[in-house]
C-alpha positions in Angstrom: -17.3 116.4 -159.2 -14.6 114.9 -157.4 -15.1 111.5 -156.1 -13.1 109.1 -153.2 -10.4 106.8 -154.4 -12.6 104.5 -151.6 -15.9 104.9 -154.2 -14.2 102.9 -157.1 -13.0 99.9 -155.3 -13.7 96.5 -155.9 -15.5 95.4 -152.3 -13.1 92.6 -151.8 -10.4 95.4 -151.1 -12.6 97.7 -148.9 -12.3 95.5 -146.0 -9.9 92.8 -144.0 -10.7 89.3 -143.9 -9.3 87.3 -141.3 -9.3 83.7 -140.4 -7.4 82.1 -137.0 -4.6 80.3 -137.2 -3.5 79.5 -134.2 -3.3 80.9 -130.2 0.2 81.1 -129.2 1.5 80.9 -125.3 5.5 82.3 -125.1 8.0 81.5 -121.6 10.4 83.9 -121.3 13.0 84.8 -118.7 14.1 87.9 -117.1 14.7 90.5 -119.8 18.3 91.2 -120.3 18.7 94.7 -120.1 21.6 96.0 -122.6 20.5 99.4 -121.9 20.8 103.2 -123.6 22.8 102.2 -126.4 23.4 105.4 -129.1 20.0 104.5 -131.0 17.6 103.2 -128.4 17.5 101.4 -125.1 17.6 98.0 -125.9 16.3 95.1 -124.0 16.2 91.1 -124.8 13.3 88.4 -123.8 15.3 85.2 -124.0 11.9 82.5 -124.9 13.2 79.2 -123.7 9.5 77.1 -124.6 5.9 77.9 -125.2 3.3 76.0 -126.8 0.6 77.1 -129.9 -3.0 75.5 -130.7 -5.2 76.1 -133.9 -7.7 74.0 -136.1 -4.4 73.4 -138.8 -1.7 73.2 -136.6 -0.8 73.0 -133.2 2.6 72.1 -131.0 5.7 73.6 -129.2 7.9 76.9 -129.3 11.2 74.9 -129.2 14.0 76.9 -126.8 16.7 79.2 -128.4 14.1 81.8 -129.6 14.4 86.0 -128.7 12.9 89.0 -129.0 14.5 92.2 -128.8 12.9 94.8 -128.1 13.2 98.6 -128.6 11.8 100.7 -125.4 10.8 104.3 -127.9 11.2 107.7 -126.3 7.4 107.9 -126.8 7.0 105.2 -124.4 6.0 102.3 -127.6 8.0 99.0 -127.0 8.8 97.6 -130.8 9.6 94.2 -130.7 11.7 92.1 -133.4 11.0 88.4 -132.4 12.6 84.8 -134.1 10.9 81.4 -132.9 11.2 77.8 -133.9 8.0 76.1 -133.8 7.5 72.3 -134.1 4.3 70.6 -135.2 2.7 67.8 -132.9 3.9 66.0 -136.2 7.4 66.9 -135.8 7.6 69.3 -138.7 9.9 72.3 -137.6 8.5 76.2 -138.7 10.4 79.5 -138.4 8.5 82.3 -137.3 9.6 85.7 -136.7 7.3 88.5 -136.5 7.7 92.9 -135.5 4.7 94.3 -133.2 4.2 97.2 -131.2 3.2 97.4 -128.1 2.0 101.2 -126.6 -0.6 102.0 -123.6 -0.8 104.5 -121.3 2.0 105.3 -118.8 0.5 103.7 -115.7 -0.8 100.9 -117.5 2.8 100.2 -118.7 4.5 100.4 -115.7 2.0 97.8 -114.4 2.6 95.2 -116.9 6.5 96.3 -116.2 5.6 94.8 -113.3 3.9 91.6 -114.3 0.5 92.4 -113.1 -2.4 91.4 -114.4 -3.9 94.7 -116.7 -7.0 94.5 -118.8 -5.8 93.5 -122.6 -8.0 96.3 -123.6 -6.3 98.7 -122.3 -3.2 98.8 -124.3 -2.2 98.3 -127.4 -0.1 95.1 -128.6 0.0 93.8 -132.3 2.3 91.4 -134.1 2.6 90.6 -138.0 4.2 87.4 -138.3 5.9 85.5 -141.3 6.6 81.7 -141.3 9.4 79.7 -143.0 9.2 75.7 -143.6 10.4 73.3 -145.8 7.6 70.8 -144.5 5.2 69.6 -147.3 2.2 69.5 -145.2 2.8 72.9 -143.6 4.1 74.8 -147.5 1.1 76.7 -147.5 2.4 79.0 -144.5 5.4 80.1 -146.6 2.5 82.1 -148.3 0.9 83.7 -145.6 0.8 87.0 -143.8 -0.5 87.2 -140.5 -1.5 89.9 -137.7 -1.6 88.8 -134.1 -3.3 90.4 -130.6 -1.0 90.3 -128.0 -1.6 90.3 -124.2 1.4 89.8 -121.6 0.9 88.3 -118.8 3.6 88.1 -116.1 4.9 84.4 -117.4 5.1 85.8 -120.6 2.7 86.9 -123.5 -0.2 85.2 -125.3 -1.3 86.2 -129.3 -3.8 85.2 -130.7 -3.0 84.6 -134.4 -4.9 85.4 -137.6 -4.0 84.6 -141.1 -4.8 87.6 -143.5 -7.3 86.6 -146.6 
């Protein structure tokens, strides 16, 4: 009788527990379009602000941070993002995170375009890591995250999870 690898597991590691962290709100500016370099056409979001909100920490995306971003010949944009965060209690946290973001082709161009498209209809995720040297904020050198993104045409939103 053969039997699933799935059958033997503990529960705790047959499902994904999530908590939020925080909702996150990026500015950017035009993209900068390096174009069809040898490996990929290349594109970079300059993010000169933002804001985030959650129950354990809240505050500002300080200016300087970028994402650059990787338009695939499939039509999936990857995105490889560094931020500066700083706590309403002036503590300062590095965030970077990779995502994905893939939808159909018409639904694409139309966020291309800034409009407004259903956040359902496309595919955008983020796994972020965070760096601090902040006592009160330690406990996110330990954490792994996923986010849902949305972009809007002032710039994306994610809504941040940390994994259990």
């Amino acid at each position: 009788m053969s039997t699933s690898l799935n059958d033997n597991l503990p529960e705790v590691l047959k499902s994904l527990r999530a908590r939020p962290l925080f909702v996150m709100r990026l500015d950017v500016r035009k993209l900068q379009i390096v174009g069809a370099t040898p490996g990929a056409y290349r594109r970079v979001g300059v993010v000169p602000g933002g804001s985030f909100e959650g129950e354990r920490l809240s505050g500002d995306v300080l200016d300087g941070g970028n994402d650059w971003q990787t338009v695939r010949i499939d039509g999936a944009t990857t995105l490889d993002a560094r931020l500066v965060l700083r706590t309403k209690d002036e503590a300062l946290i590095g965030m970077t995170y990779r995502g994905i973001r893939y939808g159909p082709p018409d639904i694409v161009a139309r966020i291309e375009k800034g409009e407004a498209v259903d956040p359902r209809s496309y595919y955008f995720r983020i796994n972020p890591l965070f760096e601090t040297a902040s006592a009160n904020y330690d406990w996110l050198n330990r954490v792994v995250a996923v986010g849902i993104g949305h972009r809007r045409a002032d710039g994306p939103i994610y809504s941040i999870f940390e994994v259990l």
